[in-house]
N, C-alpha and C positions, 0 to 999 in steps of 0.2 A: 832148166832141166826138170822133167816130169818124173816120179816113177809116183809105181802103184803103194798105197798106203797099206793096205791089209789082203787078205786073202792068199788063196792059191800064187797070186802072180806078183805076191808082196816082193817091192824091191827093184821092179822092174824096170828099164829105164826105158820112158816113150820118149819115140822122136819128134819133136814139135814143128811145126810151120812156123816161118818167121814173121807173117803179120797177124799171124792169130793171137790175141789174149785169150791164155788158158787160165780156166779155174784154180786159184790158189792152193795148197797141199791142206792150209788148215781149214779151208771152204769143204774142199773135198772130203775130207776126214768127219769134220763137225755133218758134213751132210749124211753122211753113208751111220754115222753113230744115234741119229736121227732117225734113221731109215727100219736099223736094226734088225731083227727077222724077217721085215716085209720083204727085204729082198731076195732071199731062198727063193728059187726057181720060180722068179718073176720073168714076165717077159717084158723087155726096156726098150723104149723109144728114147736114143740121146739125138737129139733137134739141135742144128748149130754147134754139130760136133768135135769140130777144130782137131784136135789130134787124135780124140778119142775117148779120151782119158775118165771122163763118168762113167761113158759103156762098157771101157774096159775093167773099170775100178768094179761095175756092178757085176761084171761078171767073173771076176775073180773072187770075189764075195757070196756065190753062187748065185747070181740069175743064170734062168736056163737059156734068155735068146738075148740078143741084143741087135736091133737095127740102127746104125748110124747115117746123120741126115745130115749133110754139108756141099753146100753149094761151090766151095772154092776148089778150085783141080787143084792146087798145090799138097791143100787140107786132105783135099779126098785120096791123093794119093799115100798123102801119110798115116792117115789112118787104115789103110789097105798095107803098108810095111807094119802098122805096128802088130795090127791083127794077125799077119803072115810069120810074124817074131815068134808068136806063140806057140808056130810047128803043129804037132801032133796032142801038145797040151787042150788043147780046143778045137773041137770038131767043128769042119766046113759048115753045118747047118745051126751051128751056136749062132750065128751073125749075119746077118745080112748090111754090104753099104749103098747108098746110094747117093748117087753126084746127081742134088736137084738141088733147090730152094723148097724151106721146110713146108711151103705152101703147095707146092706142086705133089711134094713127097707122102704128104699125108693120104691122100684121098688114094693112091697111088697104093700106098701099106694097108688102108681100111677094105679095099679089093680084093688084097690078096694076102694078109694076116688076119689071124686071131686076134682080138682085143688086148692093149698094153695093159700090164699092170701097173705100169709107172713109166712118165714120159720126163722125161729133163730134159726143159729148155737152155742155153745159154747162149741166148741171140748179142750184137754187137749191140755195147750201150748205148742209150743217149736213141734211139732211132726207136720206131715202134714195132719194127720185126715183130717184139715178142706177142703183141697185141695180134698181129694179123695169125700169128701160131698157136694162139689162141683159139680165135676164132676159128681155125684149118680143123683143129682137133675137134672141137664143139659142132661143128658143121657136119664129119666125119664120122662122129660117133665112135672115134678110135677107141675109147681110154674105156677098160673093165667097170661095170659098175663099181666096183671096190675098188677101184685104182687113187691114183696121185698124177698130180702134175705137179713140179716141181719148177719154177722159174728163177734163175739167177738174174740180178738186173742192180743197177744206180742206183744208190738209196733217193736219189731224185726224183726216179722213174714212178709215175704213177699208174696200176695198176688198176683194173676194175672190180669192185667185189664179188659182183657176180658176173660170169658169161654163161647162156643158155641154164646147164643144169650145176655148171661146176660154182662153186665158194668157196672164194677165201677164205683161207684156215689161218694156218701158222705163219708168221714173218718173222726169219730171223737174221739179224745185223751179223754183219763182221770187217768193221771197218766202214768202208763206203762200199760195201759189198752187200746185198738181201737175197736171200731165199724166201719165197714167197710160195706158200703150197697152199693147192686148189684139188675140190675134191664133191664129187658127186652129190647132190641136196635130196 
């Protein structure tokens, strides 16, 4: 069981897909604490959005948009119930989902959105997804110059320091769990 950690929609209970690994509560929490002001009326890219649960948490926290990218129809539907849970709390143009793979979806948002200010990856471990959504973004030119990219991943998983303009910043452990945030040179 997910709910929302803080915010407007603190408490909430999301509905989860059953073969999605969702981001832990204390992942979620430590990241958003992290985060802190940036996220006032940010606009969020959640990549590999499985139920939701960043975008939502972000925007209960007040980002003003949030687009969700999840390629699995089970996923994509749920995160379309949990969005829909929120009623009249959240205005139809707060969010946009779309049912692609993060690679197809980027180039796809960089056409037809404003620049993110903050993009959360959280691709399936152990695979290089997160690499190729990397590269989608950087290729795209999605992310604000002021922005963040933010990737969850195996503490195994090895990342690049640099891709095109963005570096490695911050990595932070929680368990076998990393956030890894990258950010404009």
């Amino acid at each position: 069981m997910i709910r929302v950690t803080a915010g407007e929609f603190k408490g909430l209970v999301l509905e989860t897909p059953k073969p999605i690994r969702a981001t832990e509560a204390k992942v979620r929490q430590a990241l958003f604490n992290i985060l802190g002001d940036f996220i006032q009326g940010a606009r969020v890219l959640d990549g590999f959005a499985g139920s939701g649960a960043l975008g939502i948490e972000a925007l209960s926290r007040g980002a003003a948009f949030a687009a969700f990218v999840e390629s699995d129809t089970e996923a994509a539907l749920c995160i379309r119930q949990n969005l829909e849970r929120l009623g009249g709390e959240l205005p139809r143009d707060a969010w946009r989902l779309l049912h692609l793979e993060v690679e197809r979806a980027v180039p796809q948002l960089a056409a037809s959105e404003p620049p993110f200010d903050l993009i959360l990856l959280d691709p399936p471990y152990r695979t290089d997804d997160g690499k190729k959504a990397l590269n989608a973004v950087v290729q795209c030119a999605i992310l604000a110059p002021t922005g963040l990219v933010v990737i969850e991943h195996d503490q195994r998983t090895v990342l690049p320091t640099v891709i095109g303009p963005l570096q490695h910043g911050k990595r932070h452990r929680y368990g076998d769990t990393v956030l890894s945030f990258y950010q404009v040179t």
